[in-house]
C-alpha positions in Angstrom: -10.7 6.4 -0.6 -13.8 7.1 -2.7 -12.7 9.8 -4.8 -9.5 7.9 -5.3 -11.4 4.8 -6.6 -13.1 7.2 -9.1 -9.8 8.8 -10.3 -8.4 5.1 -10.3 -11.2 3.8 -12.6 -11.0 6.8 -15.0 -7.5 6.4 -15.7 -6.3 5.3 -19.3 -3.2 3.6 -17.9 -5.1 1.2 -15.4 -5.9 -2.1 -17.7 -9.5 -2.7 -17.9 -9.7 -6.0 -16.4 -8.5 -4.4 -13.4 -11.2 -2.2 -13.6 -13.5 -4.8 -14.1 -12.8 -7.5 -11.4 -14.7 -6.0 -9.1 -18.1 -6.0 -11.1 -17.1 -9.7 -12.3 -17.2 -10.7 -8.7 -20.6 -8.9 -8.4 -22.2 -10.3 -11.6 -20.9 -13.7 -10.2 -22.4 -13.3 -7.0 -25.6 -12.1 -8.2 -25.5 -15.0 -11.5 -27.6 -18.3 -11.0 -24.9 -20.2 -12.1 -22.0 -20.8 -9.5 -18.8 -23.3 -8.8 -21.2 -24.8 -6.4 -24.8 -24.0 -6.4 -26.5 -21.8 -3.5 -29.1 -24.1 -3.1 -26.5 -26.3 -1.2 -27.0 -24.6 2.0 -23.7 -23.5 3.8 -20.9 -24.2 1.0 -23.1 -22.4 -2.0 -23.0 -19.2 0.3 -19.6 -19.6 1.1 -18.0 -19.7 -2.6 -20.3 -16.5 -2.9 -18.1 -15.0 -0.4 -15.1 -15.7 -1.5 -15.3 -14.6 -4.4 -16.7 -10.8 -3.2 -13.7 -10.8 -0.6 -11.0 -11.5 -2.4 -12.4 -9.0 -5.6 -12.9 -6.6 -2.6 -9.0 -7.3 -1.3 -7.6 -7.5 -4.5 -9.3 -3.5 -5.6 -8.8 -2.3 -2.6 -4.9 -3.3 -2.7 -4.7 -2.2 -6.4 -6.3 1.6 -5.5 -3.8 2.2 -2.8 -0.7 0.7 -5.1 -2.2 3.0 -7.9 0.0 6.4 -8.3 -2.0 9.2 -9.9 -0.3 10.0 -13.7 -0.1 13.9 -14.5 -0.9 15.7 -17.6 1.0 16.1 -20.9 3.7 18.8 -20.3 3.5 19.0 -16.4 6.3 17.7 -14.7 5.9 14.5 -12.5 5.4 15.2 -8.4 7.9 13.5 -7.1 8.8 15.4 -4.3 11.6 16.7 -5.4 13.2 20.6 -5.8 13.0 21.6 -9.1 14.7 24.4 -11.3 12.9 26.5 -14.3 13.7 24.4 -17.0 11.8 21.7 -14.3 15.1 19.9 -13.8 15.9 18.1 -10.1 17.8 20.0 -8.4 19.8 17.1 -6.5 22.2 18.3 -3.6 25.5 16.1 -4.4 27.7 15.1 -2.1 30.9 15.9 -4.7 33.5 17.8 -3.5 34.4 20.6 -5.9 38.1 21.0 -6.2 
């Protein structure tokens, strides 16, 4: 999952908040100034938390939705057979007459 991460943050296509939301939620967590302050003792912690676990659900969900682009001029991996002119080749189910 970690060199996947790395791929999925040095991608052009990905939008950079995306990128970002995960360091939001640390900078908030770290940050003096919260929804409700930490000096309240349970509830201060507990918004903390939140915050880190749902930026921590929300990257991790994005990095395994997140399909790897290819390079200009190489066909798209797809799984499927290809010919030389990098064409599917399709198996129909057309009867020739």
């Amino acid at each position: 999952m970690g060199t996947r991460f790395f791929h999925y943050v040095r991608d052009p296509r990905v939008a950079t908040w995306r990128k970002l939301s995960g360091l939001l939620a640390v900078l908030y967590f770290v940050s003096p100034v919260d929804a409700i302050p930490d000096f309240i003792p349970l509830l201060g912690w507990l918004d903390d938390l939140g915050v880190l676990s749902a930026a921590a659900f929300f990257m991790v969900r994005e990095v395994q939705r997140w399909r790897p682009g290819t390079l200009a001029g190489e066909p798209e991996l797809d799984g499927l057979p290809r010919d030389e002119q990098g064409q599917p080749r399709v198996p129909t189910l057309r009867r020739h007459s």
